[in-house]
TORKOL-4160 file (C-alpha; in steps of 0.2 Angstrom, whole numbers, padded with zeros to 4 digits, m for minus):
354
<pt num="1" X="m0139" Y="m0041" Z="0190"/>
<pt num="2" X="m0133" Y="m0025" Z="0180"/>
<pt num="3" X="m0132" Y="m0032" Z="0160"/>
<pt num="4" X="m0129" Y="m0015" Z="0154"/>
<pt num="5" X="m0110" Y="m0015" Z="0160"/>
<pt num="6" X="m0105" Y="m0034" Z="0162"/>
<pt num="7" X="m0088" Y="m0031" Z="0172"/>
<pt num="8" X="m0074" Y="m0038" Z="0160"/>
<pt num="9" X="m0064" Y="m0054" Z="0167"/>
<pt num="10" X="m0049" Y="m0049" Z="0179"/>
<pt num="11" X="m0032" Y="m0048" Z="0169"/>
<pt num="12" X="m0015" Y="m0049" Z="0175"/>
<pt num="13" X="m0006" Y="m0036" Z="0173"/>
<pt num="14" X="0012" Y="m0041" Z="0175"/>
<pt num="15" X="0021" Y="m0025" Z="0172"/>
<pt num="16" X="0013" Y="m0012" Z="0181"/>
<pt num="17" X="0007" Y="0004" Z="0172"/>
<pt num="18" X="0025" Y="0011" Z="0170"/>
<pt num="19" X="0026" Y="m0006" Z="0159"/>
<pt num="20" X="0021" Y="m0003" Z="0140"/>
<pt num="21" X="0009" Y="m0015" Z="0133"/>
<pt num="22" X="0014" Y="m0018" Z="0115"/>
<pt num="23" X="0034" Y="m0016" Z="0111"/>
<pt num="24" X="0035" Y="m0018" Z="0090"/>
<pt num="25" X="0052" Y="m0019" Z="0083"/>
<pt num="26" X="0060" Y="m0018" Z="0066"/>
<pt num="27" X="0046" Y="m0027" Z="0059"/>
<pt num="28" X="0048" Y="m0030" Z="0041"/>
<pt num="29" X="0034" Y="m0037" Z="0026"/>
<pt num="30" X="0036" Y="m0038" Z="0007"/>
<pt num="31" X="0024" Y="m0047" Z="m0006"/>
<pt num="32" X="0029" Y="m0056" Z="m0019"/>
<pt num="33" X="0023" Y="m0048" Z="m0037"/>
<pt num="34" X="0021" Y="m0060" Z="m0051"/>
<pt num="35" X="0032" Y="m0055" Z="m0064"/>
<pt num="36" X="0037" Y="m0063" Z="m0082"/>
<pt num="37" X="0042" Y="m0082" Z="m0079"/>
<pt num="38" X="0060" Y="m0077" Z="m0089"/>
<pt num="39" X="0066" Y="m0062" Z="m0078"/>
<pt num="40" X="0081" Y="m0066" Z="m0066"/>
<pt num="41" X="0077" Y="m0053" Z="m0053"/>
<pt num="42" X="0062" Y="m0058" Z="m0042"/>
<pt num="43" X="0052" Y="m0039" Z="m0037"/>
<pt num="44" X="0043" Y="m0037" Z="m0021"/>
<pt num="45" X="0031" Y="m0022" Z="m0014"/>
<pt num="46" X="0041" Y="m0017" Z="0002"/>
<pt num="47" X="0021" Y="m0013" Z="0014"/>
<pt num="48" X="0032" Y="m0013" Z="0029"/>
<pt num="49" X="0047" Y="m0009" Z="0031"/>
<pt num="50" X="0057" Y="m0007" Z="0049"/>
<pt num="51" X="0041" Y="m0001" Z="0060"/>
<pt num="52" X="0046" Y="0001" Z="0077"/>
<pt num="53" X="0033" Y="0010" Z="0090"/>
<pt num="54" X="0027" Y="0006" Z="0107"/>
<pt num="55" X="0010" Y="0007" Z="0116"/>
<pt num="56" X="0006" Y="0016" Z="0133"/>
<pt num="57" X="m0006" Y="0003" Z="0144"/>
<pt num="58" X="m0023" Y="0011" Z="0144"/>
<pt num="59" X="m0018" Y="0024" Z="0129"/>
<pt num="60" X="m0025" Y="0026" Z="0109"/>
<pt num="61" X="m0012" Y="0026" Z="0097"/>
<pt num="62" X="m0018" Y="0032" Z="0083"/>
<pt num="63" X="m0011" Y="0028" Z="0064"/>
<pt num="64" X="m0012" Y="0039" Z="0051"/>
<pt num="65" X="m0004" Y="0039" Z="0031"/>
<pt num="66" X="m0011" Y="0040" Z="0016"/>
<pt num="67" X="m0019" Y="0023" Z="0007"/>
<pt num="68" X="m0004" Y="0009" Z="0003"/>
<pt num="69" X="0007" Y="0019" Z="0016"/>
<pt num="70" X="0006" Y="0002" Z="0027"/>
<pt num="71" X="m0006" Y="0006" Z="0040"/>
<pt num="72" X="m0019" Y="m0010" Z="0037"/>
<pt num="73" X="m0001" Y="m0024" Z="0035"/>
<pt num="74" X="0006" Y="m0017" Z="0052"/>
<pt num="75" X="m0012" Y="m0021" Z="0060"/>
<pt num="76" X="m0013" Y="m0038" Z="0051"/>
<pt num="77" X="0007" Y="m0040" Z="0054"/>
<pt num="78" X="0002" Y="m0037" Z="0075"/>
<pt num="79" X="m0013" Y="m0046" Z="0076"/>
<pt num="80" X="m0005" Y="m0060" Z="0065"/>
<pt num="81" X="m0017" Y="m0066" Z="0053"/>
<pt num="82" X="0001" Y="m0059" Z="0042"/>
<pt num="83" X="0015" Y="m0067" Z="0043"/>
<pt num="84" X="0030" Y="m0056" Z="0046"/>
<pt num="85" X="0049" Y="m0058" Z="0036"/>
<pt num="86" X="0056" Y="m0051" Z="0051"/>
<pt num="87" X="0053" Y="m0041" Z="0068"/>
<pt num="88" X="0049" Y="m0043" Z="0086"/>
<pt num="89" X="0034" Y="m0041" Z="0098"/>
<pt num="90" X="0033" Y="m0041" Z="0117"/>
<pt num="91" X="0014" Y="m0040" Z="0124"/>
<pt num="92" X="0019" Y="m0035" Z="0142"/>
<pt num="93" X="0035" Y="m0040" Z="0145"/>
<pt num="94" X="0033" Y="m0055" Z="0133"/>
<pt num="95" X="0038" Y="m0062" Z="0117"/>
<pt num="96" X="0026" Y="m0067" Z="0106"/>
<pt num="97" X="0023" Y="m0084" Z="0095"/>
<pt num="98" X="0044" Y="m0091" Z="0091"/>
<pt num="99" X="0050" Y="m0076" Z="0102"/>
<pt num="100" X="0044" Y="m0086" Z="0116"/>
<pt num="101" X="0037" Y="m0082" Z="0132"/>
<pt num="102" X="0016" Y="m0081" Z="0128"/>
<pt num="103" X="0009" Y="m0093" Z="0116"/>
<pt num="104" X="0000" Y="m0085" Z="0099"/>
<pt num="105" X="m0014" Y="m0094" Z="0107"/>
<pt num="106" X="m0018" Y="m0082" Z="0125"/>
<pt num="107" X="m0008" Y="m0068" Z="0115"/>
<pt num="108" X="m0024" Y="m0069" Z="0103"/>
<pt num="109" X="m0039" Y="m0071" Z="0116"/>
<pt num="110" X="m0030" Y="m0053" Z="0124"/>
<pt num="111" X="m0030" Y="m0046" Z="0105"/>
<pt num="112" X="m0047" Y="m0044" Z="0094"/>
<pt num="113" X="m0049" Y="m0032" Z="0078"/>
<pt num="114" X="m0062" Y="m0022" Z="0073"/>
<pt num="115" X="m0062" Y="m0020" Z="0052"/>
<pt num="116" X="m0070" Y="m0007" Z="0040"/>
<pt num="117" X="m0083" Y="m0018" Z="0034"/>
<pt num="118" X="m0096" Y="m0022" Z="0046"/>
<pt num="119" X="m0104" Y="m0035" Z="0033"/>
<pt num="120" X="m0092" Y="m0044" Z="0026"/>
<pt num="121" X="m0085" Y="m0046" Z="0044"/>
<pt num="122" X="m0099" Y="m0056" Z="0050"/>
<pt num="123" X="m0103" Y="m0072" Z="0047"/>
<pt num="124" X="m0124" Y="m0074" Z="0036"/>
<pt num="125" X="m0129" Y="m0088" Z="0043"/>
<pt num="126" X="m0126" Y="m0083" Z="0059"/>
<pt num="127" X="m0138" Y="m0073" Z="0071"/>
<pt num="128" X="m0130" Y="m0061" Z="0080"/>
<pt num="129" X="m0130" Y="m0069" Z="0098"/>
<pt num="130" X="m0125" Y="m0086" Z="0089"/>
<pt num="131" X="m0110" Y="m0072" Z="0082"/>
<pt num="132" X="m0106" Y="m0064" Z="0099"/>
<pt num="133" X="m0105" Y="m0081" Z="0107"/>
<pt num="134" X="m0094" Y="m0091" Z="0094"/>
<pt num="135" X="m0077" Y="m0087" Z="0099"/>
<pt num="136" X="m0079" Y="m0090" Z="0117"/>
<pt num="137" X="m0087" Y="m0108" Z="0114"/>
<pt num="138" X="m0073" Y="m0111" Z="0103"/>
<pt num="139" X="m0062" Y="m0109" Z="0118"/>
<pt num="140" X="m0071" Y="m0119" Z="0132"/>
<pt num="141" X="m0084" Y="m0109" Z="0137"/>
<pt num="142" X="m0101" Y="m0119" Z="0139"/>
<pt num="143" X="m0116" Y="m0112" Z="0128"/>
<pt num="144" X="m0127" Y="m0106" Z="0139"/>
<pt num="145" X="m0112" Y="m0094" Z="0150"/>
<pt num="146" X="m0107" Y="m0089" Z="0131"/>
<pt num="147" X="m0125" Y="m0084" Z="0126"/>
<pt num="148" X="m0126" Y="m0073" Z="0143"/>
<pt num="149" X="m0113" Y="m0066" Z="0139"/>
<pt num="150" X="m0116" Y="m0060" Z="0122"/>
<pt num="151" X="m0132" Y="m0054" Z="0127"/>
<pt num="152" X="m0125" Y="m0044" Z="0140"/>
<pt num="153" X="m0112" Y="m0036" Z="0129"/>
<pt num="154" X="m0127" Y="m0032" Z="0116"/>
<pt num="155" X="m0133" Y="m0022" Z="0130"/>
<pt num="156" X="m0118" Y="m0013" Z="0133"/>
<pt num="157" X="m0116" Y="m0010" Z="0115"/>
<pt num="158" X="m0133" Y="m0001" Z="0116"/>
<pt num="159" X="m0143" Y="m0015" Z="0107"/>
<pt num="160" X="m0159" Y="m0022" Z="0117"/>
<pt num="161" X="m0154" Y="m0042" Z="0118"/>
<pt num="162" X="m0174" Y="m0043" Z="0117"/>
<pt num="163" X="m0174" Y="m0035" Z="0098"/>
<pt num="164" X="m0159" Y="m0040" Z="0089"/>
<pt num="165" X="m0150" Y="m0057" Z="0097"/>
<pt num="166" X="m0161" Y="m0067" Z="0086"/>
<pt num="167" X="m0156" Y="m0054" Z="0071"/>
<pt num="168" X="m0145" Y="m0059" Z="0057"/>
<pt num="169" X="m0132" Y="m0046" Z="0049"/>
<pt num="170" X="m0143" Y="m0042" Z="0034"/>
<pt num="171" X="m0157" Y="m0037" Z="0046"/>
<pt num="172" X="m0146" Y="m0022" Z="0056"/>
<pt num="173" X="m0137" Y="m0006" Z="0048"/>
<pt num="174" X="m0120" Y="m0002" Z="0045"/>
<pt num="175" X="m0120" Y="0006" Z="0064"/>
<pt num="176" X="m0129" Y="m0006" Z="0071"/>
<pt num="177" X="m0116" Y="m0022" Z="0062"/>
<pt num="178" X="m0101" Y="m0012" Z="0069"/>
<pt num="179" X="m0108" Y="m0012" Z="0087"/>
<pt num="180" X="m0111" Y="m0031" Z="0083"/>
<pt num="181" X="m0096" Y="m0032" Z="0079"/>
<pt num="182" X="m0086" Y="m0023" Z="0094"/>
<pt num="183" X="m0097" Y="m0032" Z="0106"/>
<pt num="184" X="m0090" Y="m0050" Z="0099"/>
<pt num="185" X="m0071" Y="m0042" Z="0100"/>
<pt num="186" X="m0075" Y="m0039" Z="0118"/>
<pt num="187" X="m0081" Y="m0057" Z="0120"/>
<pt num="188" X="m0063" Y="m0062" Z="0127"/>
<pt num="189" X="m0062" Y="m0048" Z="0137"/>
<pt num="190" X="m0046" Y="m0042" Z="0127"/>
<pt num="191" X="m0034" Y="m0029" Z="0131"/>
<pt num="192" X="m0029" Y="m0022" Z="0116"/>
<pt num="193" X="m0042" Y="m0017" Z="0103"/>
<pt num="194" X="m0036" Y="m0013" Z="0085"/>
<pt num="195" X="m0048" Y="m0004" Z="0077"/>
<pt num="196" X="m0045" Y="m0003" Z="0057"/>
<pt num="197" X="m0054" Y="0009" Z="0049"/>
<pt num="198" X="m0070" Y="0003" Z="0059"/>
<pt num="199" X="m0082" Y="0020" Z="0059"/>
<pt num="200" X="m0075" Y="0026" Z="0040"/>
<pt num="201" X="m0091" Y="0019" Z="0034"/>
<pt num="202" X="m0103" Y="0025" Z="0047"/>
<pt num="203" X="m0114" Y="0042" Z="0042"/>
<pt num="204" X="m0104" Y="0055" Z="0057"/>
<pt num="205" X="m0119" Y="0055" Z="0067"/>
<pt num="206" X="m0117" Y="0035" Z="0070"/>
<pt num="207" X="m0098" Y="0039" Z="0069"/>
<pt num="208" X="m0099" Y="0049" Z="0084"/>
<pt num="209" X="m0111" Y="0038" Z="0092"/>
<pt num="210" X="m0098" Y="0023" Z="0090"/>
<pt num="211" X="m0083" Y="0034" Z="0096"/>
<pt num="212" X="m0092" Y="0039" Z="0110"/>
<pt num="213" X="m0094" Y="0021" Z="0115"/>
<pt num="214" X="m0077" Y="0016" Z="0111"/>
<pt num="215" X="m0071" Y="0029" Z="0122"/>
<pt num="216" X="m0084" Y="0023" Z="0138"/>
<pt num="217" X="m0078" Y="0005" Z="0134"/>
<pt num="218" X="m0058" Y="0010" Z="0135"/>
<pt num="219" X="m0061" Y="0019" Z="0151"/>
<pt num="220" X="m0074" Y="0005" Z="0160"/>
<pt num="221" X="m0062" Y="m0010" Z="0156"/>
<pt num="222" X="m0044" Y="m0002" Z="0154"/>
<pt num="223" X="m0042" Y="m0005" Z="0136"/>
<pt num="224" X="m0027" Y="0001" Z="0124"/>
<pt num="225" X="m0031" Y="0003" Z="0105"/>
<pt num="226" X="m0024" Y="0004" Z="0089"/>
<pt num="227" X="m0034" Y="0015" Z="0080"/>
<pt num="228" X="m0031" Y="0017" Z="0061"/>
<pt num="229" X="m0041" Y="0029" Z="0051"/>
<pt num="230" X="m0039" Y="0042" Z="0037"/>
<pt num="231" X="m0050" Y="0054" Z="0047"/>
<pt num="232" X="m0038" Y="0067" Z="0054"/>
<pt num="233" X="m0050" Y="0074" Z="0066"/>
<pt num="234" X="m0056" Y="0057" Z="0072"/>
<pt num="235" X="m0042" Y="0054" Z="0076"/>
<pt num="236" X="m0038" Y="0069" Z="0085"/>
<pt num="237" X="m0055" Y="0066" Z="0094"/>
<pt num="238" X="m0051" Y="0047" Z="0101"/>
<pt num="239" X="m0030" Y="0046" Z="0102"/>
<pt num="240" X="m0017" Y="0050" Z="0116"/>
<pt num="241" X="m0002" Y="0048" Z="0101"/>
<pt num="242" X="m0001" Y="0047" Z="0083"/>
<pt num="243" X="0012" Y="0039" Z="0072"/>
<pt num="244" X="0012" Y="0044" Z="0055"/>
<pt num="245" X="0018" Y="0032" Z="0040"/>
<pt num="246" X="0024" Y="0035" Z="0023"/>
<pt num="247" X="0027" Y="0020" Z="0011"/>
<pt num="248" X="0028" Y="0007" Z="0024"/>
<pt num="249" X="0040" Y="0018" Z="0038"/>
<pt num="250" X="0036" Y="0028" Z="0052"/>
<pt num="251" X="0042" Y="0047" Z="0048"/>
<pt num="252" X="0035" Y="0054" Z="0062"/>
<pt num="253" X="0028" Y="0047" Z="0081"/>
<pt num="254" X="0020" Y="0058" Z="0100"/>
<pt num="255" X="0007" Y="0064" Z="0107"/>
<pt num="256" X="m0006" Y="0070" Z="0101"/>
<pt num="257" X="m0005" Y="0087" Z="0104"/>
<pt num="258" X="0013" Y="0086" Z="0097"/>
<pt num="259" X="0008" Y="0080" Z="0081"/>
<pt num="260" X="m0008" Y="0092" Z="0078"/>
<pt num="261" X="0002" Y="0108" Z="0089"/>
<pt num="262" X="0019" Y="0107" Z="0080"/>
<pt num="263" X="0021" Y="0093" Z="0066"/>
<pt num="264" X="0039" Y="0092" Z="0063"/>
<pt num="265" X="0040" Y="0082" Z="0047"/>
<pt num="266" X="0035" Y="0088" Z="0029"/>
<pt num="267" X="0023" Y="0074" Z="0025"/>
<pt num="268" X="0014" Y="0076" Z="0045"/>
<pt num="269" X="0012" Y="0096" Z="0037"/>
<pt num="270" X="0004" Y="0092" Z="0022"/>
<pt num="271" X="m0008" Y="0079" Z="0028"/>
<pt num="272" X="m0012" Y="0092" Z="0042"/>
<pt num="273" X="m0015" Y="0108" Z="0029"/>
<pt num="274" X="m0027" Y="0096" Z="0021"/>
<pt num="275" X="m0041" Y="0094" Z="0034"/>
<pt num="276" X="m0054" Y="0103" Z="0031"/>
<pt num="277" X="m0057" Y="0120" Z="0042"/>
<pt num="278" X="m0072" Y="0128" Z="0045"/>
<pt num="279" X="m0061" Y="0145" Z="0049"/>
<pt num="280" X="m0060" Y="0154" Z="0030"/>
<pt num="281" X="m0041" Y="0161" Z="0036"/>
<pt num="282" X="m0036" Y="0143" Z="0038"/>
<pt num="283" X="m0040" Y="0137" Z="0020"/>
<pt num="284" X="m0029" Y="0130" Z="0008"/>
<pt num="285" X="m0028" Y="0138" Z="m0009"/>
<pt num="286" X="m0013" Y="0126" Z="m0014"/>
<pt num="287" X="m0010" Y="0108" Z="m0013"/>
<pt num="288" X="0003" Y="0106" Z="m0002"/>
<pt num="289" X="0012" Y="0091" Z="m0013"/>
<pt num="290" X="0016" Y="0088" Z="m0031"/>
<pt num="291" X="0017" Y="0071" Z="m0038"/>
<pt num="292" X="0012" Y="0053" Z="m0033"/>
<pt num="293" X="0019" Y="0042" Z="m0019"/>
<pt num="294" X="0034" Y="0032" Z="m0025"/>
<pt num="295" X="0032" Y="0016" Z="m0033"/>
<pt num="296" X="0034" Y="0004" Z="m0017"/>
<pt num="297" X="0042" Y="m0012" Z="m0028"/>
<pt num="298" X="0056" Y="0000" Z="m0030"/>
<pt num="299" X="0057" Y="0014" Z="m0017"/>
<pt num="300" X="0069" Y="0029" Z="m0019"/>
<pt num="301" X="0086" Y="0028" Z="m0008"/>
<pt num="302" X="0089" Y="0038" Z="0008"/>
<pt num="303" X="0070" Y="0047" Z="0013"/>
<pt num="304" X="0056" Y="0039" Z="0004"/>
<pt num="305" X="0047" Y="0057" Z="0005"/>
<pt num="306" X="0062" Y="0068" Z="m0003"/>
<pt num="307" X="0054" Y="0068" Z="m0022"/>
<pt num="308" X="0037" Y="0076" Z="m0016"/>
<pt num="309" X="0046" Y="0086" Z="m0002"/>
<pt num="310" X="0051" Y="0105" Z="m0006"/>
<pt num="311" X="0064" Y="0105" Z="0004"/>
<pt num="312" X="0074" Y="0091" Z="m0001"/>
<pt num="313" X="0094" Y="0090" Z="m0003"/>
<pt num="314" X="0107" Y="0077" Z="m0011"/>
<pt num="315" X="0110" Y="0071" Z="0007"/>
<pt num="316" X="0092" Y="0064" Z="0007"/>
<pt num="317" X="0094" Y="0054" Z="m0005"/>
<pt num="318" X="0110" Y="0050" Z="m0001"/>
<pt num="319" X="0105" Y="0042" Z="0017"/>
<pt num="320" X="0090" Y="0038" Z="0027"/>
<pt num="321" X="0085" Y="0049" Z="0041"/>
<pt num="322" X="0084" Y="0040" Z="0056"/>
<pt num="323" X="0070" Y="0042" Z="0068"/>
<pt num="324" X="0077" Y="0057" Z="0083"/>
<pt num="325" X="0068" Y="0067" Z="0095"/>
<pt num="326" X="0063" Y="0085" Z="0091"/>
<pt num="327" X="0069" Y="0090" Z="0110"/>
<pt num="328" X="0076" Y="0080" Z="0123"/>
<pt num="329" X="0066" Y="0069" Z="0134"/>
<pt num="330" X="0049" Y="0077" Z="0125"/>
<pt num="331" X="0044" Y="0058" Z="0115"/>
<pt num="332" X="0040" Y="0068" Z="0099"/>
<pt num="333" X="0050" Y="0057" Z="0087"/>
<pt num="334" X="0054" Y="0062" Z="0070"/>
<pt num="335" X="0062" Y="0055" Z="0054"/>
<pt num="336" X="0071" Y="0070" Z="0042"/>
<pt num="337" X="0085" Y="0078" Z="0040"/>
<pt num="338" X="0080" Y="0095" Z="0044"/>
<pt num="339" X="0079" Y="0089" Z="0062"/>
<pt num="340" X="0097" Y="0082" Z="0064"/>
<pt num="341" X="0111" Y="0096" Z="0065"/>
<pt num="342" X="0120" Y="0083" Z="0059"/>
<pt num="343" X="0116" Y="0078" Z="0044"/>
<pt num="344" X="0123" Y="0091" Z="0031"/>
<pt num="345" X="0105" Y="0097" Z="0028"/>
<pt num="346" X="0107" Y="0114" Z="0026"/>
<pt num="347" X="0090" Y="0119" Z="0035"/>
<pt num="348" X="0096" Y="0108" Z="0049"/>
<pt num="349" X="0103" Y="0120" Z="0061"/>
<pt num="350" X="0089" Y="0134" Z="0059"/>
<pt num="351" X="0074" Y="0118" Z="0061"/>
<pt num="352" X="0083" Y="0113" Z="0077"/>
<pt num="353" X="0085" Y="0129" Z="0084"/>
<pt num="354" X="0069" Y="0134" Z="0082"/>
């Protein structure tokens, strides 16, 4: 027996390729913020706000924004360990949880998350066989089967069962604890990974290592991810599309090359101008915003981005862009005015045209 590439458990695939995996709709979170006990008007900090995207079978999409933009409430929001207010899921071709058709239960054995913090992830008092072996004894699977197969997916994960099954989390490295803990998400044999920040910590020559084998593992078992990161060229490096968020909505959505080749919105331009470059003609002198994100208890009317956005006009405050495609049929989606000749903006025409 090979234990270096346990085959993952056959899934039924009901769609078909052509069939996407994950369908989110208008889904919607606010949190309370305590205020004084006398004031009328209860205030809420509006994290998400009418995402909507969908997810290819076997594609990364990748989610990028800067921090509070909503990117960690949507994963939590999808995976469920958030309750939404409002807002759909279908998981190929089914609801999810009260929108009937697959119970939160399968829906979660076909879902795992991989966080930031590779310590606080994993459970001290247990070693990380006993870790790797948890989930699938909770559910049924006899002790000795679920020891196998956590010490075949140590294996996979690139750590010798022999050496570090018996280990406990303080014993490993930051790299060693995120392989640790991908290895447990794969304990179901999922098929979709959501990956939350989950090589941000890692020194860039365990980042890549881990990248690397995120990449082999999505190939060898037909995974689809959710990969969240602040990392603009991780996550040019690991997606197939990119959605861009700003104060809890998507403002911009495609492929990858899109997004990185010819980003439509304002806010996609800036985050893009501030990557570093290693070519001196590319450098940026300038920062390419002024001011601080909106306050997200009470965000501005019409586009969320128009007082940091150079080119903003009355109509975007007067009215929220809505999501259109840059050309037709190309699935580069994006939210401003300058892109809808019918909006009054007056760059419209002359963004569209070009």
């Amino acid at each position: 027996m090979n234990t270096n590439h346990p085959s993952p458990r056959p899934t039924t695939d009901r769609g078909g390729p052509a069939q996407p995996l994950l369908m989110v709709r208008d889904l919607k979170k606010r949190f309370p913020v305590r205020g004084h006990p006398f004031e009328r008007e209860k205030k809420f900090v509006h994290a998400v706000d009418g995402v909507s995207f969908t997810v290819a079978k076997g594609r990364t999409l990748g989610i990028v924004g800067e921090s509070g933009c909503g990117k960690s409430t949507t994963a939590r929001l999808i995976a469920r360990l958030v309750e939404p207010d409002s807002g759909s899921m279908v998981f190929d071709g089914d609801g999810v949880g009260e929108f009937g058709g697959i119970a939160l239960k399968t829906f979660r054995r076909n879902l795992q998350m991989v966080f930031q913090d590779s310590f606080a992830s994993l459970n001290p008092r247990l070693t990380v066989a006993e870790t790797i072996a948890f989930g699938p004894i909770a559910h049924g699977v006899n002790a000795a089967d679920a020891g196998q197969r956590a010490r075949m997916l140590l294996a996979r994960v690139g750590l010798e069962p022999g050496q570090f099954a018996s280990r406990y989390p303080h014993e490993l490295s930051g790299g060693q604890r995120q392989r640790v803990n991908i290895a447990r998400a794969l304990a179901f044999d999922p098929r979709l990974l959501i990956l939350d920040e989950s090589v941000a910590a890692l020194d860039k020559s365990v980042q890549a290592q881990v990248l690397n084998l995120l990449q082999e593992l999505k190939a060898e078992r037909g995974l689809t991810y959710l990969f969240i990161s602040h990392d603009l060229h991780v996550v040019h490096y690991l997606s197939d599309d990119v959605m861009v968020m700003y104060l809890g909505q998507v403002v911009e959505t495609g492929a990858v090359e899109h997004i990185y080749g010819s980003a439509a919105h304002p806010y996609t331009r800036a985050l893009l101008s501030a990557v570093p470059s290693m070519d001196p003609s590319r450098r940026t002198e300038h920062s390419p915003l002024s001011g601080d994100p909106p306050n997200p208890i009470n965000p501005p009317s019409g586009c969320r981005f128009r007082d940091r956005c150079p080119s903003a006009q009355p109509v975007c405050a007067a009215q929220a862009p809505a999501l259109m495609e840059t050309a037709p049929g190309n699935g580069h989606w994006v939210a401003c005015h300058m892109h809808d000749a019918g909006s009054g903006h007056a760059l419209a025409a002359a963004e569209v045209a070009a």
